[in-house]
C-alpha positions in Angstrom: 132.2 11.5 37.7 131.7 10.3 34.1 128.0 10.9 32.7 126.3 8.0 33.6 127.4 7.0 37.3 125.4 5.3 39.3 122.9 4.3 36.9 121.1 1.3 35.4 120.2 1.7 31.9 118.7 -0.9 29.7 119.7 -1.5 25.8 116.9 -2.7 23.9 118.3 -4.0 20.5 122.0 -4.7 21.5 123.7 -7.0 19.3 125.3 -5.2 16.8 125.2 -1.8 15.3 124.0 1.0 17.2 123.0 -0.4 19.8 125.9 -2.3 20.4 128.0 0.7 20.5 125.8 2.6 22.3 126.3 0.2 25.5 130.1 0.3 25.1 129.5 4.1 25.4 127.0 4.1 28.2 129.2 1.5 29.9 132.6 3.8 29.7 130.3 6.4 30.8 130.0 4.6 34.2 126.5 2.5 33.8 125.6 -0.5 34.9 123.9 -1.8 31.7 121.6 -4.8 30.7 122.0 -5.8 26.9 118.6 -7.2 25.1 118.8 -8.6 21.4 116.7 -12.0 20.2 120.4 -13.6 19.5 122.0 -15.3 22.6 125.7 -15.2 20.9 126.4 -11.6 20.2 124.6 -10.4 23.5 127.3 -13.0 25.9 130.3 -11.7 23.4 129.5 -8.2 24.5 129.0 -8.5 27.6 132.1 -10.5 28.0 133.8 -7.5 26.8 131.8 -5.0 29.1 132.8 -6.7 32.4 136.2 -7.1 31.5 136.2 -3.0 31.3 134.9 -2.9 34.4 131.1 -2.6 33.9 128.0 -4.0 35.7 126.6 -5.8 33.2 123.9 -8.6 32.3 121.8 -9.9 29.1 119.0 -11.8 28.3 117.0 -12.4 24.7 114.1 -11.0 24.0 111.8 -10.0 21.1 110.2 -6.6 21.5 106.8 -7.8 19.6 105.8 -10.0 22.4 104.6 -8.1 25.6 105.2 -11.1 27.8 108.8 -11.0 26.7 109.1 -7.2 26.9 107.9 -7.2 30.5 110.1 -10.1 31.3 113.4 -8.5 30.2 112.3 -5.3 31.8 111.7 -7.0 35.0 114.9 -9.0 34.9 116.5 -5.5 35.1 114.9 -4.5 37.8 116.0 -7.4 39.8 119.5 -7.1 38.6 120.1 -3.4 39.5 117.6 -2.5 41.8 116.4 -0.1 39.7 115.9 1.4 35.8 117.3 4.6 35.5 117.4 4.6 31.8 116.5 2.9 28.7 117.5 2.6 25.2 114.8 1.4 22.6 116.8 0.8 19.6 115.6 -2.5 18.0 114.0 -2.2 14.6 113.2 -3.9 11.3 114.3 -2.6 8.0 112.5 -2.4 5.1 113.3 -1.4 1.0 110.8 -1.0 -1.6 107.7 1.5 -2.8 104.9 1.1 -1.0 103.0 -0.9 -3.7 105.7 -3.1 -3.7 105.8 -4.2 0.2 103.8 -7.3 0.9 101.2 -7.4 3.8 103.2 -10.1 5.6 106.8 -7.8 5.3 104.1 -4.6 6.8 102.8 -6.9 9.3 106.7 -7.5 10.6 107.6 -4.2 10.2 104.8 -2.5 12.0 105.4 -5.2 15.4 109.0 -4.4 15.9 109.4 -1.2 15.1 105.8 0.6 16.0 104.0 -2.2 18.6 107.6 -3.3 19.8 108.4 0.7 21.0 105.1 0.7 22.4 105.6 -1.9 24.5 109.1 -0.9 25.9 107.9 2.4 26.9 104.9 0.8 28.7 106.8 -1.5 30.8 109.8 0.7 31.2 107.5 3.2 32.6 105.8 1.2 35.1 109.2 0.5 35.8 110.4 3.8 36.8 106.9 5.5 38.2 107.6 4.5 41.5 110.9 6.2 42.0 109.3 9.3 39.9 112.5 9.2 37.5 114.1 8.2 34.6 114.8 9.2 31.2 114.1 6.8 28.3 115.6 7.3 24.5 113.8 5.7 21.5 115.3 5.5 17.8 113.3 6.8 15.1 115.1 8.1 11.5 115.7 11.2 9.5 113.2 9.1 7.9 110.2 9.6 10.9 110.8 13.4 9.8 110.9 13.5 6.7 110.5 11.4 3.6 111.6 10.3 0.4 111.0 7.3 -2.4 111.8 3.5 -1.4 111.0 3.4 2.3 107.3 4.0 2.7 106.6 1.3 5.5 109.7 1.4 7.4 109.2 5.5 7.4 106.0 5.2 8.7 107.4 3.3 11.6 109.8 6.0 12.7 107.6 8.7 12.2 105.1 6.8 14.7 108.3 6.5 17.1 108.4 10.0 17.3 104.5 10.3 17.6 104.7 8.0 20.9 107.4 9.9 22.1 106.1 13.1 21.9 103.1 11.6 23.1 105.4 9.9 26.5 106.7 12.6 27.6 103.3 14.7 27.8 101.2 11.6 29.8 104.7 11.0 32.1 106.3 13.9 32.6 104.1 14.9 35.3 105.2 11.8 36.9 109.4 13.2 36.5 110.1 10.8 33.8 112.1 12.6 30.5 111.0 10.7 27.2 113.2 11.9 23.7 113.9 10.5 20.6 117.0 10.2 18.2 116.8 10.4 14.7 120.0 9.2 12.9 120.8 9.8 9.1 122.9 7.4 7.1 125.0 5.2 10.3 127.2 2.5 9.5 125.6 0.0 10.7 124.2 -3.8 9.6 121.1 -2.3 8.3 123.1 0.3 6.3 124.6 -2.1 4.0 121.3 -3.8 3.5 120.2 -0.8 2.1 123.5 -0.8 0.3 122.7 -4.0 -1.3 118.8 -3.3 -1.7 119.0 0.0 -2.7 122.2 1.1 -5.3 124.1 4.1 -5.0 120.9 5.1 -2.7 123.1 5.0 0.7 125.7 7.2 -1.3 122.8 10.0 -2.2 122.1 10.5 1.1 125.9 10.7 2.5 127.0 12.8 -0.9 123.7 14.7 0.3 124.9 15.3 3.8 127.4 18.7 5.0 129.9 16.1 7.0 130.2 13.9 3.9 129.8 11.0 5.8 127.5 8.5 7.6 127.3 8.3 11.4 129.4 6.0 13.8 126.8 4.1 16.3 129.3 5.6 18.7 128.2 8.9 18.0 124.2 7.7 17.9 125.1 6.5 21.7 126.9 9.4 22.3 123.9 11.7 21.8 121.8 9.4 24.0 123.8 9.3 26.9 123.5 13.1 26.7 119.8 12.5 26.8 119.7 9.3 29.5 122.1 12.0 31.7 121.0 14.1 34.7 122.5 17.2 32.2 119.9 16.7 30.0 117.2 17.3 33.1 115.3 19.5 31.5 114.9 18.0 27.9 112.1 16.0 27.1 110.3 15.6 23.9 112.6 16.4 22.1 113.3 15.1 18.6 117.1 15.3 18.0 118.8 14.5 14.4 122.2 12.6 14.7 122.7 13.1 11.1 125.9 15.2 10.2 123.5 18.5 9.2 121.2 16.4 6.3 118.0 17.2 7.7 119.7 21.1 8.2 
């Protein structure tokens, strides 16, 4: 059996990056999966792809900042599957700039996606899974929720809330036989990464010259880490705050 048989895991944030390799990873893994993004496009592309592999797969849009459309995706699991075993929360903003420099609007955005927007996944994916008295759920945060440095105040502030509400999950649920845990990837190729490679010169390269691997992260390898997590082999983790980071935060 491959390490996610038999079960229905959501993938919040799906169209590209990470996420996006995360459900081709949990889908060869043996999930059934159900990809979420706010783009119609690159959600139907992917899932094309999925079910010609093989795997039970659906989509919908959705934008995390609105609890009537988190509770709606949520739900339209459910009534796919049967069931949520697991759930990925990976959709985020990203940010560049000091913090005198962000505007109120740009902290505003920031703070609704990344902070209200995990919030709300977590809420309805629990209510979700309380009646089976099981799951395991996986947000995103950042080396940055664990540490800091210059450039990134607001969107570092978000991912060290993420872990805050995590830690947070999996004391109030628990008791209940849910397993909440948290990722926190370094540098990962990814959309966002070469933002920051346009925002923020030779930053991006700081951080990977900074890191033992010498190199950023694959999203394969983010989803890799979270399957462990989402799997039945990781039934006695939760809490836990795991870097994906190729040693920087070592």
């Amino acid at each position: 059996m491959s390490l996610l048989t038999g079960k229905a895991v959501l993938v919040v944030g799906a169209s590209s990056g990470i996420g996006a390799d995360a459900a081709r990873g949990f889908a060869a893994d043996g999930a059934s999966v159900m990809l979420v993004a706010r783009t119609a496009e690159p959600l139907a592309a992917l899932a094309e792809d999925l079910a010609a592999g093989g795997c039970d797969v659906g989509w919908t849009t959705g934008d995390v900042s609105s609890a009537d459309s988190v509770a709606a995706f949520v739900a339209a699991t459910v009534a796919r599957f049967g069931r949520l075993d697991g759930a990925f929360n990976n959709a985020a903003a990203g940010q560049s700039g000091r913090l005198d420099e962000v505007s109120e609007e740009d902290f505003d955005r920031i703070m609704a996606v990344n902070v209200k927007g995990t919030w709300l996944c977590l809420r309805e994916e629990i209510r979700a899974m309380e009646p089976r008295a099981a799951g395991s759920i996986v947000n995103v945060s950042s080396i940055g929720g664990v540490r800091g440095s210059s450039g990134m105040g607001a969107y570092q502030a978000t991912k060290h809330a993420v872990i805050g509400l995590t830690r947070t999950a999996a004391h109030d649920f628990g008791p209940l036989g849910i397993r909440v845990n948290v990722l926190a990837p370094g540098p990962t190729e990814s959309p966002m990464l070469d933002d920051l490679r346009r925002t923020m010169p030779g930053g991006v390269a700081a951080r990977i010259a900074a890191t033992p691997l010498r190199k950023a992260g694959t999203g394969a390898e983010v989803g890799s880490a979270a399957a462990f997590l989402l799997s039945d082999r990781a039934s006695h983790l939760s809490g836990v705050v795991l870097p994906v980071d190729g040693g920087f935060t070592a």
